[in-house]
C-alpha positions in Angstrom: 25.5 101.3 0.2 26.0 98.7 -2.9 24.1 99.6 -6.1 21.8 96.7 -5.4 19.9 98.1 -2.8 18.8 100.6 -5.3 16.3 98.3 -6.7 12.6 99.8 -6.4 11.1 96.4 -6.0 12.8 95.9 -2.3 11.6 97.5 0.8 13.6 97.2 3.5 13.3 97.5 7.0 14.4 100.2 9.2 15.1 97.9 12.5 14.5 94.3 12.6 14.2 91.7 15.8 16.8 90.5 17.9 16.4 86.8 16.1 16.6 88.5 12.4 19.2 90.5 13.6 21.2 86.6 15.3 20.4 84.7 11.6 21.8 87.4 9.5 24.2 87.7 11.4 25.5 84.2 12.2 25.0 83.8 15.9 22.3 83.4 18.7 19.9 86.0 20.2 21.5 84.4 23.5 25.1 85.4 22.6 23.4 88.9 21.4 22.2 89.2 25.0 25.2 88.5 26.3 27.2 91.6 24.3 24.6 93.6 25.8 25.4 92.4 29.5 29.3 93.0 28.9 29.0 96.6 27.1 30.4 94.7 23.9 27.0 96.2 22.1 25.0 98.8 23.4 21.0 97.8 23.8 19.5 99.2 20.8 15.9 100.8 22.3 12.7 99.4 22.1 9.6 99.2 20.1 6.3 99.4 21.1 6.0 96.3 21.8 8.8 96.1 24.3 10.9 94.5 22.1 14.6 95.2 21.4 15.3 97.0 17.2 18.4 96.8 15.6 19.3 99.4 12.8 22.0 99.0 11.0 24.7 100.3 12.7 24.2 98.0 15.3 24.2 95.0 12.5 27.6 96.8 11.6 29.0 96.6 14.8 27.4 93.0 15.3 29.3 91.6 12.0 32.2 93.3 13.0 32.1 90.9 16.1 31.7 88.1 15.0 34.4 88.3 12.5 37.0 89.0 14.8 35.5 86.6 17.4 36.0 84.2 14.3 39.4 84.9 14.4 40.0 84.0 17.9 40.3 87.0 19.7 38.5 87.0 23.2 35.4 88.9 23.9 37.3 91.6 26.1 39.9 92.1 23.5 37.4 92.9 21.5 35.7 95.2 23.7 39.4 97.1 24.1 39.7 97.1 20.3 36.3 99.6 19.9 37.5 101.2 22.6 40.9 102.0 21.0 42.4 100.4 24.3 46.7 100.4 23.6 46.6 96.9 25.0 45.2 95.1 22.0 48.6 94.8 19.9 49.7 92.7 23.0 46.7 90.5 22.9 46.5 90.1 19.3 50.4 88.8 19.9 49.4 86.5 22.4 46.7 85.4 20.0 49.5 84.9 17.3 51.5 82.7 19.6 48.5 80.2 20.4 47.4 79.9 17.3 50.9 79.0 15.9 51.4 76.5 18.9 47.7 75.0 18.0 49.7 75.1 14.2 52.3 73.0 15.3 50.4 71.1 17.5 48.1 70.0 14.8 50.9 69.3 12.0 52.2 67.3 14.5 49.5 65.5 15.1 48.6 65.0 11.3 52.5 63.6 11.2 51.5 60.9 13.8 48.2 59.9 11.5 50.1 59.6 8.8 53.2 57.5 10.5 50.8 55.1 11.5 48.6 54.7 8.4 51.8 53.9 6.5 52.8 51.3 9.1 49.7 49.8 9.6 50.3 49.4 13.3 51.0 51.3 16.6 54.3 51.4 15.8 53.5 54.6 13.9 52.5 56.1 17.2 55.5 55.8 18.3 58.2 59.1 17.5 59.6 59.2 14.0 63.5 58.5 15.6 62.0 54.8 16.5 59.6 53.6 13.6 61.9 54.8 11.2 64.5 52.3 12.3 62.0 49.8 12.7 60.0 50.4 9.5 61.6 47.9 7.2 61.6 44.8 9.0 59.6 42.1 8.2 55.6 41.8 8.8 54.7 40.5 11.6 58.3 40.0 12.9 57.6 43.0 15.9 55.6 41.6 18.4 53.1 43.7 20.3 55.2 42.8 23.4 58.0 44.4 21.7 55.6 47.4 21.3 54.7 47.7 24.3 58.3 47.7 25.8 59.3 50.0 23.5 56.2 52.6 24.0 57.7 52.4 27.9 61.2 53.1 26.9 60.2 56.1 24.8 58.0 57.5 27.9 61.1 56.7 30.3 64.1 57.4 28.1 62.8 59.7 25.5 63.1 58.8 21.3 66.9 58.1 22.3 66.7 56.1 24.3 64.0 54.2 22.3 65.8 54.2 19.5 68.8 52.3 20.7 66.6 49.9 22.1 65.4 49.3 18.8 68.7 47.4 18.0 67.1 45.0 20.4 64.0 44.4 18.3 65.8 44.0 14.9 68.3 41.6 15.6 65.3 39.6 17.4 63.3 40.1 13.8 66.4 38.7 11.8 67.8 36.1 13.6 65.3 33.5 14.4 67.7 31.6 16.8 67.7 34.3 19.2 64.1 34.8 19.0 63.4 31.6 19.9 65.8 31.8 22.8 63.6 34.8 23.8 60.5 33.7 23.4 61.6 30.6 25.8 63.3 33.0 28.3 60.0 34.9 28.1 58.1 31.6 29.3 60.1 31.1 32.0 60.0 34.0 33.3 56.3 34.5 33.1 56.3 31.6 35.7 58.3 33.2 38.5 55.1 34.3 40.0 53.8 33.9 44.1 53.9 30.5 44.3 58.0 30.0 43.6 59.9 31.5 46.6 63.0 34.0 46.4 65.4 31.2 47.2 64.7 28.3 44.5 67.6 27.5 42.8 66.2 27.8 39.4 66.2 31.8 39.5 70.0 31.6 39.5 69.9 29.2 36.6 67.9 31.2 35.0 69.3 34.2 35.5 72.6 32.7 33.9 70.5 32.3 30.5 69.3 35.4 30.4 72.4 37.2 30.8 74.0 34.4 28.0 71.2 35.6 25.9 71.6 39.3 26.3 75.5 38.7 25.8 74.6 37.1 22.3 72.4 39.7 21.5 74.8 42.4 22.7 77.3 40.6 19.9 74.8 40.5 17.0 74.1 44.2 17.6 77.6 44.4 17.2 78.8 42.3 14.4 75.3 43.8 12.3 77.0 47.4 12.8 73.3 48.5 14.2 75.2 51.2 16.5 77.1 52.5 13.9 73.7 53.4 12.0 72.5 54.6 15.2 75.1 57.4 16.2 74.5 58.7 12.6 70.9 58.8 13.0 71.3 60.5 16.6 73.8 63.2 15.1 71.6 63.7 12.8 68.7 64.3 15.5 70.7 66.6 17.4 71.0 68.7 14.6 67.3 69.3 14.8 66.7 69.2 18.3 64.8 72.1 19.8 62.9 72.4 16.4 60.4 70.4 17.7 58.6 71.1 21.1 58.6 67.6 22.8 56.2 66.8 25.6 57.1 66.7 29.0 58.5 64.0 30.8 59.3 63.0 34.6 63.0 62.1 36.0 63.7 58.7 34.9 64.4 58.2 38.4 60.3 59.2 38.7 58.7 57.8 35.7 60.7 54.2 36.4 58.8 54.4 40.3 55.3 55.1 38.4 55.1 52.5 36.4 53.4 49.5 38.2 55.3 46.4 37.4 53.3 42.9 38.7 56.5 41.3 40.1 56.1 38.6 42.7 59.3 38.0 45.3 61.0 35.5 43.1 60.7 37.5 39.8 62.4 40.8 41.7 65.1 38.2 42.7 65.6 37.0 39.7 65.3 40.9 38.1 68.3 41.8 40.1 70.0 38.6 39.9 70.1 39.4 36.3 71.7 42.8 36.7 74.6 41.6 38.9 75.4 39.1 36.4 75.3 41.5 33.4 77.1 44.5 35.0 80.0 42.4 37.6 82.7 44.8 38.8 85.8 43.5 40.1 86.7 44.3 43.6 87.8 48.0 42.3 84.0 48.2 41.1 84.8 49.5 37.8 85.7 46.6 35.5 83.2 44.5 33.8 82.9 41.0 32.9 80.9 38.6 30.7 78.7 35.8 31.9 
């Protein structure tokens, strides 16, 4: 032992109690008992008053445990490791893996904290692929609607997918003509609810705006060069992929049929009205037209 227990002025005891024994060190008398019941630590023997004495190889062993119980490693591996059980290399490699997934898992998290504080708005929630093309618009100019659809995308589509959406949003934050076209469109179609039947007439004229706007839209993506920028960006993704462990996700065909839409009869007319107008075939079914 150190030098410092040489001083004359000290007396220390030979055994000490099971809650001197817990405080020094750094646990419970409970968790104490419970290394007894699993043969982690053998029970020291009693005193005269019936109560358990630890000396101090039994401190020894008890700071030994709670070091590597510190360290993450289970109780039995612990047990196997005094024992000089072979099977503790494999454990302590299993060990090494969760701890580097908790690793990542927390960088990844700290990434997402720090995405968001620096946008000052959910869009930092979203992956890095999507608020990185959306980081330097405007204030204010993303709606939380956009958001929202976005966040769904992402879930649906994955960061790709998202992403290329994202074309969507900027050309709506930089061209106020078409944003007020949307935001009219928007209004509309918030009032195809139970009380319009399937068959007014109005769905079809509609319908016939909204696929004019999404043309005009699909020609400022175009003109702004916004998918150019984007196939960079996504071969620059690939590049990475795999480097990050993404979370899991449904078929699309799966996640679309889980996500509850309130659509009454006229707005899932109108819905698919839309999509005959915007993807027409000819009567070989493979050549598309504009509105």
């Amino acid at each position: 032992m150190g030098g410092f227990l040489a001083c004359p002025f000290l007396r220390f005891p030979r055994r000490v109690k099971i809650g001197d024994a817990a405080a020094f060190a750094g646990t419970t008398p409970r968790a104490i008992r419970h290394y007894h019941a699993i043969g982690l630590l053998a029970e020291p023997e009693r005193g005269s008053d019936n109560r358990r004495r630890y000396g101090y190889d039994d401190m020894i062993r008890l700071l030994w445990i709670r070091k590597m119980a510190d360290a993450g490693i289970s109780l039995d591996d612990i047990r196997a490791g005094f024992e000089g059980a072979t099977g503790i290399e494999q454990s302590l490699a299993r060990l090494e893996e969760t701890l580097a997934s908790k690793a990542a898992a927390i960088a990844a998290q700290q990434a997402a904290v720090h995405r968001l504080r620096e946008a000052g708005s959910p869009l930092g929630l979203l992956s890095p692929l999507v608020s990185g093309r959306l980081h330097d618009l405007p204030p204010g100019s993303l709606r939380q609607a956009d958001l929202d659809t976005l966040l769904v995308t992402e879930r649906v589509f994955g960061p790709q997918g998202a992403a290329a959406q994202a074309n969507r949003f900027i050309v709506l934050a930089t061209h106020p003509e078409l944003r007020a076209e949307e935001d009219r469109l928007a209004e509309a179609e918030e009032a195809l609810d139970d009380t319009m039947s399937p068959d007014d007439p109005g769905i079809d004229d509609l319908a016939a705006r909204r696929c004019a706007h999404e043309t005009a839209l699909g020609a400022a993506i175009d003109r702004s060069g916004l998918d150019e920028a984007l196939d960079d960006l996504l071969d620059q993704d690939d590049e990475h992929a795999g480097e990050e462990e993404g979370e899991a996700r449904t078929s699309v065909v799966e996640a679309i049929g889980k996500m509850p839409y309130d659509f009454s009869p006229a707005r899932v007319r109108y819905e698919k009205r839309v999509i005959e107008l915007l993807h027409p075939a000819d009567q070989d079914g493979d050549t598309p037209r504009t509105c």
